[in-house]
C-alpha positions in Angstrom: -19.9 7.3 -6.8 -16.4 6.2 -7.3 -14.0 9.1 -9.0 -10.0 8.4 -9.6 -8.7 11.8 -11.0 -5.6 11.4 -12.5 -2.9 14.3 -13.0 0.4 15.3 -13.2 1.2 14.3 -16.9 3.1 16.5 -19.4 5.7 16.3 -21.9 8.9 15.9 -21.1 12.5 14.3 -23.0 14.2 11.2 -22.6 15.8 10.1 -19.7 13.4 12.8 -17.6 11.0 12.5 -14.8 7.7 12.9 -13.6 5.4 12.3 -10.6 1.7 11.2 -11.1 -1.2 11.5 -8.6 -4.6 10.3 -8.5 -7.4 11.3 -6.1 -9.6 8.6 -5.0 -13.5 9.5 -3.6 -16.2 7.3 -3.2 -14.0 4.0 -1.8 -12.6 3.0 1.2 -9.4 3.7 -0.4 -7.1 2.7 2.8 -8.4 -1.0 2.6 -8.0 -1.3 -1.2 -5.1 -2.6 -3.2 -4.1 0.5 -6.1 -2.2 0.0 -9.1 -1.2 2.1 -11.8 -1.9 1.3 -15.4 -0.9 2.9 -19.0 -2.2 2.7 -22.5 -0.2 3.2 -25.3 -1.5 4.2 -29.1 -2.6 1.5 -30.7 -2.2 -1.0 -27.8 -4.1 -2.3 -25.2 -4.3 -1.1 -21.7 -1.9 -2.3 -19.4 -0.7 -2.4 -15.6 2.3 -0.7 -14.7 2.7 -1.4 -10.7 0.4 -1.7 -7.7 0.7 -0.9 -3.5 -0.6 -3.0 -0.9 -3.5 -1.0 1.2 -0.8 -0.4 3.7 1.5 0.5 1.3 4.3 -2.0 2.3 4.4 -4.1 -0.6 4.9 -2.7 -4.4 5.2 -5.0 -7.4 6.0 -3.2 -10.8 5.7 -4.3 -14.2 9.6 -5.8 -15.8 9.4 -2.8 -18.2 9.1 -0.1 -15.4 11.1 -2.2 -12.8 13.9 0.3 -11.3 12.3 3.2 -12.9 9.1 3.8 -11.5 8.0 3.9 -8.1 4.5 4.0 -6.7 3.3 5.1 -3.4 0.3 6.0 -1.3 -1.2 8.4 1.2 -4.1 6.9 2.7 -4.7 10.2 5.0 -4.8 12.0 1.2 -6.8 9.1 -0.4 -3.6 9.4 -2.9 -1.9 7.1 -4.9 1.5 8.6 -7.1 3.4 7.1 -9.7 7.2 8.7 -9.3 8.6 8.0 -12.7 12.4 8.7 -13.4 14.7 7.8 -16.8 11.6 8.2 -18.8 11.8 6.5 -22.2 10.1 7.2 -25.7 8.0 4.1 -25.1 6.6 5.1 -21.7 4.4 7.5 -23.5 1.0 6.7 -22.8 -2.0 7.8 -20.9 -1.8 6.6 -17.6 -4.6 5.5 -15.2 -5.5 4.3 -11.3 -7.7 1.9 -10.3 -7.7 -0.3 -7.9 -5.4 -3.8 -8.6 -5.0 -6.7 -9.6 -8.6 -6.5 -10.8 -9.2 -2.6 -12.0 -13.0 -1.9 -11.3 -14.3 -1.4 -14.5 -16.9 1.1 -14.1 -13.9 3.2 -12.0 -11.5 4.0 -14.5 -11.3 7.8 -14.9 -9.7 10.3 -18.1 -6.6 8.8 -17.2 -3.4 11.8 -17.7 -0.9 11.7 -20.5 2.6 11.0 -20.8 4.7 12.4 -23.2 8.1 11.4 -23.6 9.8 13.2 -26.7 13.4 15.1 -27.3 
Protein backbone atom coordinates (compact mmCIF):
# COMPACT_ATOMS: atom_id res chain seq x y z
CA UNK A 1 0.00 0.00 0.00
CA UNK A 2 1.42 3.22 -1.22
CA UNK A 3 1.52 6.21 1.77
CA UNK A 4 3.10 9.85 0.94
CA UNK A 5 2.97 11.68 4.29
CA UNK A 6 3.37 15.15 3.88
CA UNK A 7 4.58 17.62 6.75
CA UNK A 8 6.31 20.57 7.62
CA UNK A 9 3.58 23.19 6.82
CA UNK A 10 2.70 26.15 9.05
CA UNK A 11 1.95 29.75 8.99
CA UNK A 12 4.40 31.97 8.34
CA UNK A 13 4.63 36.02 6.72
CA UNK A 14 5.60 37.25 3.53
CA UNK A 15 8.83 36.95 2.23
CA UNK A 16 9.43 33.82 4.83
CA UNK A 17 10.49 30.29 4.45
CA UNK A 18 9.71 26.92 4.90
CA UNK A 19 10.94 23.33 4.21
CA UNK A 20 8.43 20.52 3.30
CA UNK A 21 8.98 16.72 3.62
CA UNK A 22 7.15 13.82 2.48
CA UNK A 23 7.75 10.16 3.43
CA UNK A 24 7.26 7.69 0.78
CA UNK A 25 6.39 3.68 1.77
CA UNK A 26 5.06 1.23 -0.32
CA UNK A 27 7.15 2.27 -3.84
CA UNK A 28 10.32 1.82 -5.09
CA UNK A 29 10.76 5.36 -4.35
CA UNK A 30 14.71 5.56 -5.70
CA UNK A 31 13.45 4.58 -9.34
CA UNK A 32 10.51 6.98 -9.38
CA UNK A 33 10.34 10.52 -10.64
CA UNK A 34 8.65 12.87 -7.44
CA UNK A 35 7.15 16.17 -7.80
CA UNK A 36 5.60 18.47 -5.60
CA UNK A 37 2.10 19.79 -6.15
CA UNK A 38 -0.26 22.60 -4.33
CA UNK A 39 -3.92 23.41 -4.24
CA UNK A 40 -5.09 26.64 -3.65
CA UNK A 41 -8.88 27.64 -2.31
CA UNK A 42 -11.09 27.52 -4.92
CA UNK A 43 -8.54 26.33 -7.58
CA UNK A 44 -7.53 23.32 -9.00
CA UNK A 45 -4.64 21.22 -8.00
CA UNK A 46 -1.48 21.99 -9.45
CA UNK A 47 2.33 20.95 -9.89
CA UNK A 48 4.83 22.96 -8.30
CA UNK A 49 8.36 21.07 -9.31
CA UNK A 50 9.56 17.54 -9.69
CA UNK A 51 13.37 15.56 -9.23
CA UNK A 52 14.61 13.05 -11.41
CA UNK A 53 15.03 9.44 -9.48
CA UNK A 54 18.53 10.34 -9.11
CA UNK A 55 17.90 13.56 -8.11
CA UNK A 56 20.12 15.42 -10.86
CA UNK A 57 17.52 17.06 -12.68
CA UNK A 58 14.76 19.53 -11.14
CA UNK A 59 12.14 21.43 -13.20
CA UNK A 60 9.93 23.96 -11.23
CA UNK A 61 6.83 25.50 -12.08
CA UNK A 62 7.46 29.72 -13.66
CA UNK A 63 5.60 30.82 -10.51
CA UNK A 64 7.96 29.05 -7.95
CA UNK A 65 11.10 29.36 -10.29
CA UNK A 66 14.04 30.85 -8.03
CA UNK A 67 12.09 30.31 -4.93
CA UNK A 68 11.56 26.88 -4.35
CA UNK A 69 13.82 24.16 -4.37
CA UNK A 70 13.08 20.46 -4.26
CA UNK A 71 15.31 17.63 -3.33
CA UNK A 72 15.44 14.00 -2.47
CA UNK A 73 16.99 11.37 -0.14
CA UNK A 74 16.52 8.07 -1.68
CA UNK A 75 18.40 6.41 1.51
CA UNK A 76 15.29 8.34 3.58
CA UNK A 77 12.63 7.49 0.89
CA UNK A 78 12.28 11.61 1.17
CA UNK A 79 11.38 14.14 -0.99
CA UNK A 80 11.45 18.11 0.48
CA UNK A 81 10.20 21.20 -0.90
CA UNK A 82 12.72 24.16 0.48
CA UNK A 83 10.62 27.09 -0.01
CA UNK A 84 12.18 30.72 0.52
CA UNK A 85 10.47 34.51 -0.24
CA UNK A 86 7.12 32.95 0.44
CA UNK A 87 4.25 35.03 -1.08
CA UNK A 88 0.48 35.48 -0.09
CA UNK A 89 -0.44 33.42 -3.13
CA UNK A 90 1.75 30.43 -2.27
CA UNK A 91 -0.79 29.51 0.38
CA UNK A 92 -2.08 26.27 -0.33
CA UNK A 93 -2.00 22.67 0.76
CA UNK A 94 0.80 21.08 -0.66
CA UNK A 95 1.12 17.44 -1.79
CA UNK A 96 3.82 14.56 -3.28
CA UNK A 97 3.33 12.18 -5.62
CA UNK A 98 5.15 10.92 -7.94
CA UNK A 99 5.59 13.20 -11.48
CA UNK A 100 4.73 14.05 -14.38
CA UNK A 101 1.75 11.72 -13.88
CA UNK A 102 0.75 11.79 -9.96
CA UNK A 103 -0.72 8.29 -9.11
CA UNK A 104 -4.02 8.90 -8.41
CA UNK A 105 -4.98 6.51 -5.84
CA UNK A 106 -1.43 7.88 -3.97
CA UNK A 107 -2.09 11.30 -3.10
CA UNK A 108 -1.98 11.67 0.73
CA UNK A 109 -3.69 14.75 3.30
CA UNK A 110 -1.28 16.85 1.68
CA UNK A 111 0.17 19.76 4.54
CA UNK A 112 -0.81 23.41 4.49
CA UNK A 113 0.84 26.50 3.76
CA UNK A 114 0.04 29.52 5.20
CA UNK A 115 1.45 32.61 4.03
CA UNK A 116 -0.07 35.79 6.00
CA UNK A 117 1.54 39.09 7.81
Amino acid sequence: QVQLVESGGGLVQPGGSLKLSCAASGIIFGSLTMGWYRQSPGKQREWVARITAGGVNTYYADSVKGRFTISRDNAKNTVYLQMNSLKPEDTAVYYCNTAPFPGPNYWGKGTLVTVTS
